[in-house]
N, C-alpha and C positions, 0 to 999 in steps of 0.2 A: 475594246476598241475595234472600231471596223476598216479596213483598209481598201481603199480604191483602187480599182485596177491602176489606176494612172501613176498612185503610188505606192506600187508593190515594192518596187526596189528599195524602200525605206522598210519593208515588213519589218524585218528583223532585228534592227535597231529599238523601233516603236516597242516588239513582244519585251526585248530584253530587260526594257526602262519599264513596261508595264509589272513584268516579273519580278524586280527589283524595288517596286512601290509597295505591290501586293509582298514581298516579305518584309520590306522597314516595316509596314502596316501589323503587321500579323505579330514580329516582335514587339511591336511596343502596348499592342492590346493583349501578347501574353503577361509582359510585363505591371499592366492592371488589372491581369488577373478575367481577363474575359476568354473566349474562344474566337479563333478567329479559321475559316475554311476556306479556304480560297476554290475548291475545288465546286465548295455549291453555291459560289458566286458565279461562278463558270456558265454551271446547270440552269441559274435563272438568268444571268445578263447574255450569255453567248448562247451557249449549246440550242437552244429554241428554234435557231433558224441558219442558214447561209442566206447571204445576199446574193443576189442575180447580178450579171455586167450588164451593164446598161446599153440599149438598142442603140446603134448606131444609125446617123442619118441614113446612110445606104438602105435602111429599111421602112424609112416615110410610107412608101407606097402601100404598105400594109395597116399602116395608123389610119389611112385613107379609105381600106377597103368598106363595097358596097353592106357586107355581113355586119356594119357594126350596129345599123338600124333596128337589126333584131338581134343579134347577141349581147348587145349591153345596152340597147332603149335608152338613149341619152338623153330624147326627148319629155320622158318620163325619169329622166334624175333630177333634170335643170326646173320642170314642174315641183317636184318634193323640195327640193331649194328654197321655191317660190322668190326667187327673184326681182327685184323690183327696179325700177327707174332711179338711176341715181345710184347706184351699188358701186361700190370699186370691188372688184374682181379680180385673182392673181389665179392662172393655172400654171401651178407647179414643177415641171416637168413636162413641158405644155408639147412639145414634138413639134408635128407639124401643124399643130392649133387647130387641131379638129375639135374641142371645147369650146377652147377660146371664139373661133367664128360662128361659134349658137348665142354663145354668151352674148356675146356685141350688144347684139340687137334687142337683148330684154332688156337689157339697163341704161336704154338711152333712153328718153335725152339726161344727158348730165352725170352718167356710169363712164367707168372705164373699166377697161380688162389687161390687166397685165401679163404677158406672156413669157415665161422663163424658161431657159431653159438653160444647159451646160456644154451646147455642142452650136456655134454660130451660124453651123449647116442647115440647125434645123431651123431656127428663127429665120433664115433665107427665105427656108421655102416657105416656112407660115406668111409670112409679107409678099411672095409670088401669090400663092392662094389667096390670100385677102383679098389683093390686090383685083385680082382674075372673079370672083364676086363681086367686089365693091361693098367688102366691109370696113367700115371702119370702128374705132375708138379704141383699137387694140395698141399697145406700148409693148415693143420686144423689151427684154431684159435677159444681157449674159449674166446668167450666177455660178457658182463656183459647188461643188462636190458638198460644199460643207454651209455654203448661205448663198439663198436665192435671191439677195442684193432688192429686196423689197424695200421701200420705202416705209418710213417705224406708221405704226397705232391709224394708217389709214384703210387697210382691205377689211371690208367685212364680209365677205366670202375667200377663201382660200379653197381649190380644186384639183385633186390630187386621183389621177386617173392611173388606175395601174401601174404608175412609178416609182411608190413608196418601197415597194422591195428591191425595188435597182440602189437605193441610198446605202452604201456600204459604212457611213459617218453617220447615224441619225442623228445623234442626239445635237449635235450643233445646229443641224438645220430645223429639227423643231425647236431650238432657242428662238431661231432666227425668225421662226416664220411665227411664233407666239408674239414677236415682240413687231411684228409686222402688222397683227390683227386690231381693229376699232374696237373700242369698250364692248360692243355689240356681236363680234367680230366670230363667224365659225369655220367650220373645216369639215369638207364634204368628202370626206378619203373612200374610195373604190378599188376596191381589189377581188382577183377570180378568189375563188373557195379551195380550200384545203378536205374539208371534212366529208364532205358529203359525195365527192366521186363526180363532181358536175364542173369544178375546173379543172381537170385530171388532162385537158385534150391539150393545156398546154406546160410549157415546163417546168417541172416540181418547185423551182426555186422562183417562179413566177407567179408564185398564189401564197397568201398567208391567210392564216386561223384566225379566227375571233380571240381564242387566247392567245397568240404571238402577238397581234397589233394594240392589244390592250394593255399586255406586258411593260413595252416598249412607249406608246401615247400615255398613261397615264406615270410612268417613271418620268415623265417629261415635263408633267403639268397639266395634261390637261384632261378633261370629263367629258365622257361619253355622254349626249343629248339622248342622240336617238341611233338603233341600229336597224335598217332597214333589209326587208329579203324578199324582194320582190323580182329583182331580178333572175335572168336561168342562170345565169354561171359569178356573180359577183356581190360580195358585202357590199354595202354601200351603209359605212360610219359616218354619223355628224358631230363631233367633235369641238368644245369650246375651250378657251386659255380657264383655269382654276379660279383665276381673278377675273374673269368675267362679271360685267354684272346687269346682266339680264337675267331674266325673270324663271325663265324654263327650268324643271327640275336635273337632275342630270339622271344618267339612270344608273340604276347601281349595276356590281358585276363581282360573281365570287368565283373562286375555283371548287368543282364541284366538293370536294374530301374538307374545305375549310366551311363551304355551305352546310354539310352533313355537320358537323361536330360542332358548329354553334348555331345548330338547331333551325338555319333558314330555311332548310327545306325536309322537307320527309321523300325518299328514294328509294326504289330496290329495284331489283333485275329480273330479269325471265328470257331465260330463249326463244330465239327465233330462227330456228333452222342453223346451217354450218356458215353464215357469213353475216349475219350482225344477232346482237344485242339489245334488248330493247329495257330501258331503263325507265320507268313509272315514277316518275315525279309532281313534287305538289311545293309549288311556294305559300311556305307557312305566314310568310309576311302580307304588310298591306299595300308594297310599293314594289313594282314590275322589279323584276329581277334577271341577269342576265349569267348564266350557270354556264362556265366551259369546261371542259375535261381535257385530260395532257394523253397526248398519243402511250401508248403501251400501259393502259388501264388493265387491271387479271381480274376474270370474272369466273370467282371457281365456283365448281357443281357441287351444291350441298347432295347431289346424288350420286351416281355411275354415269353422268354422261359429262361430254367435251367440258372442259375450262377453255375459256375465250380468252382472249387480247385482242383492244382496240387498235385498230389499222392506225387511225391516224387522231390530229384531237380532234376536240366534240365542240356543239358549242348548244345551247336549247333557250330558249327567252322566254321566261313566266311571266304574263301579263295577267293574270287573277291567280285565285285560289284551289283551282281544279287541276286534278290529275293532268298530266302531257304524259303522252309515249314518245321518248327520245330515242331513234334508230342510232347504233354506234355502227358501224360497219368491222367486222373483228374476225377471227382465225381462231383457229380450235387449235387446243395444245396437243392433244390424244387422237393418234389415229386410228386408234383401235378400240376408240366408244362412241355410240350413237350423239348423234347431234342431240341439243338439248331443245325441246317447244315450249310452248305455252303454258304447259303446267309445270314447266322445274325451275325453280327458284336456284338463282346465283348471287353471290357474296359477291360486295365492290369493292375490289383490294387495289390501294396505290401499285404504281409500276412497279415499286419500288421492292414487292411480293417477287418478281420474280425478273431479278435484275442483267440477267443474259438476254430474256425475250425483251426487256423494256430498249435495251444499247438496239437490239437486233431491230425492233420496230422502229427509234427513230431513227438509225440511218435507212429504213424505209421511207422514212415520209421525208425525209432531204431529199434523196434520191439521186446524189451525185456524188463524184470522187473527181480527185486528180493523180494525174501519174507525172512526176516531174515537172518541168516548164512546160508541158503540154496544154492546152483548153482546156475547161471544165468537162466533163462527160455526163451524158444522163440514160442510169439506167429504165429500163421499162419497169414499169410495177403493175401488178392486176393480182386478181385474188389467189390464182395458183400458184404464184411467184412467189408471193407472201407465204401462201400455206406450206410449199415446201420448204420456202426457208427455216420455218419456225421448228421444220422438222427433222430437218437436218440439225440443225443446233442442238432442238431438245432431246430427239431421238436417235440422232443417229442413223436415219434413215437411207439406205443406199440408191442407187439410182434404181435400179429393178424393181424396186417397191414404191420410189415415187412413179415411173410409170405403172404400175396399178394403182395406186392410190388417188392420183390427179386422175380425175377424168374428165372427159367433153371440154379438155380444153380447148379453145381458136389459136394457140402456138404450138409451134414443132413440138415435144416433150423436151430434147437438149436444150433448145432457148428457156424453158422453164427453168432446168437446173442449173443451167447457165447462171442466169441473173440472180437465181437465189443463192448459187454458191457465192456470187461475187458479192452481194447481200453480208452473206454472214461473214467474209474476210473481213470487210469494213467493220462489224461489229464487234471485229474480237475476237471471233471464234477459229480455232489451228484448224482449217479446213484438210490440213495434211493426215489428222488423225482421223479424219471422217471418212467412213467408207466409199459416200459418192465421190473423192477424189481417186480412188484406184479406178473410173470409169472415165476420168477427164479426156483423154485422147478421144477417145468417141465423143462426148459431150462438145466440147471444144475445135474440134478438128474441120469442120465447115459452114462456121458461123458466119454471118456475113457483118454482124454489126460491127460497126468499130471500138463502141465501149465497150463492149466483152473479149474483144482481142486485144485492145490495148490493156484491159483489165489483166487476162490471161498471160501477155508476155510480161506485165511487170511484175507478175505476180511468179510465175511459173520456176525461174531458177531459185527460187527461193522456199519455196512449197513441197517442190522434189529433194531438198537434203534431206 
């Protein structure tokens, strides 16, 4: 269960009753004799992601900026839509209706566009804005954390711009919004990229994978149409209710390790230098296929050189028969063997191979923490950051040897260690017993961030017994 900033002060109450279902649950399926893990129910309904707090009006002015013309080409999403006259339209999380005022106009005469949102500030301003063009056939609508107060079985477009990870509730609201949709009825979801390093410029918990939104959409009901990537920085999913019934096939979608072992695909690895992996795959099947991979993938060297681990997940779309090169972006385990190329073959082992670097990589690709009743914090990630962390955890590496070993970094050396020490605290690891902590004073001593100081004082009297 996800809990809305608005109702935090209920957290605890909610975990305890959630706690307390998950054990009735658990004894009465030992009682018939089944197994019951609550902990890797965790791993696939929770651990996959944090939710984002959701932008506040004070920030309209940025939903507005001139950059979005070219950063998310909206002109070129509402085209792949193909839009028509007459369409009822619902944007989602609509802000200041920067959507919704392109929308208007394709689907008149006789369309409408619905504008939702959960903050009455921002429907203001979307209705000053209209207004100050001379758009019309827009309808505000306030909806609630958990339903977007849609009107049932009439939108047959629903348009979900970079909000979807601000929803701390999903699953009520894709109830909501499935039972909102026309027989006909799809979902145009937009979100920046996780995998590839091309939404990295904005913050971690503000980009989700191809495998978290699929997780999550299809647990809910509904089938991926099409996933589009045309975009520089964002998915762009079309998405229809199960009970649909339109004509369009839906597309399929495995995880890679369940692809490999019933035979959908044929795959193997090869190096590519000390920061990605490059994975040779072939869809053995006759119907496109859509293959993700989970952050902290081990790619060991059937030689003497690096074993890898993927940075973050994967995601690669087979549309025929032929080989693809899939780039994983990934960190070497050995600091003290040659990078792996073109001619060395690696074994694709689940995370689950080596289970300190898998905890250490996803709280990499989260990439936040809290300390008390404080805000959320977000630390910096780039490839040095990662690579020392993974080496400090697996090696033990002290700070004098990560400054030789990192090189031609663009950050100070201390920020490097910095963020990967405060990396592996999150993951578990007694950073007390690691030798880069008898260097902390220097490390830490004139940082200017704030996540690595608030990190260091909550951490610090605790660290030193």
């Amino acid at each position: 269960m996800r809990i809305h900033p608005r109702y935090k002060r209920y957290q605890v109450s909610l975990i305890d009753f959630r706690l307390l279902w998950i054990t009735i649950v658990c004894i009465l399926v030992l009682v018939l004799g089944f197994e019951c893990n609550p902990s890797a129910q965790s791993d696939s309904l929770d651990r996959h992601r944090v939710p984002a707090e959701y932008m506040s009006f004070y920030g309209a002015d940025w939903l507005e900026r001139a950059e979005r013309v070219e950063e998310e080409q909206p002109v070129k999403v509402l085209e792949t839509m193909t839009l028509q006259p007459g369409d009822v339209v619902a944007d989602v999380g609509c802000g200041s209706g920067y959507y919704a005022r392109l929308i208007a106009p394709l689907v008149q005469p006789g369309g409408k566009v619905y504008c939702e949102d959960i903050q009455p500030e921002m429907l203001e301003i979307m209705q000053q804005l209209a207004e100050r063009e001379g758009v019309t056939g827009i309808e505000p609508i306030l909806g609630t954390p958990t339903d977007p107060a849609l009107p049932a079985g009439v939108v047959d477009w629903i348009i979900i711009t970079d909000v979807y990870h601000e929803m701390s509730d999903p699953e009520p609201m894709l109830l909501r919004m499935k039972e909102a949709m026309s027989p006909f009825g799809q979902v145009a979801l937009l979100e920046y990229r996780v995998e590839d390093g091309t939404g990295d410029q904005i913050k971690s918990d503000h980009a989700m994978s191809v495998r978290q939104v699929l997780l999550e959409w299809k647990a809910a009901g509904f089938e991926l149409v099409a996933l589009h990537e045309f975009l520089p920085s964002q998915h762009l999913f079309f998405f229809r209710a199960s009970t649909s019934i339109a004509e369009r096939k839906s597309l399929q979608d495995s995880d890679l390790f369940d692809a490999i072992a019933k035979d959908l695909v044929e795959a193997y690895a090869i190096g590519s230098g000390q920061d990605q992996v490059i994975i040779r795959i072939r869809n053995k099947g006759s119907e496109p296929l859509v293959v993700t991979s989970p952050v902290g993938v081990y790619f060991k060297s059937d030689s003497d050189k690096r074993d890898m681990i993927a940075r973050r997940d994967g995601w690669v779309v087979l549309e025929d028969g032929d080989w693809h090169d899939w780039s994983i972006r990934a960190v070497s385990r050995q600091e003290d063997r040659d990078a792996s190329d073109y001619n060395d073959q690696l074994s694709i082992l689940p995370p689950s191979a080596e289970p300190n670097l898998e905890e250490l990589m996803y709280h990499i690709q989260v990439g936040t923490f809290t300390v008390a009743n404080s805000p959320k914090f977000y630390l910096l990630r780039n490839y040095d950051i990662e690579q020392a962390a993974v080496w400090i955890t697996d090696s033990d590496l002290a700070y004098k040897d990560i400054e030789t070993s990192i090189n031609g970094s663009n950050l100070p050396m201390q920020y490097v260690a910095a963020y990967a020490i405060a990396f592996c605290d999150l993951a578990g690891v007694d950073i007390s017993n690691r030798r880069v902590w008898k260097d902390r004073e220097r490390i830490f001593s004139r940082l200017q961030d704030p996540a690595l100081n608030a990190w260091f004082q909550s951490q610090r009297s605790t660290l030193q017994r």
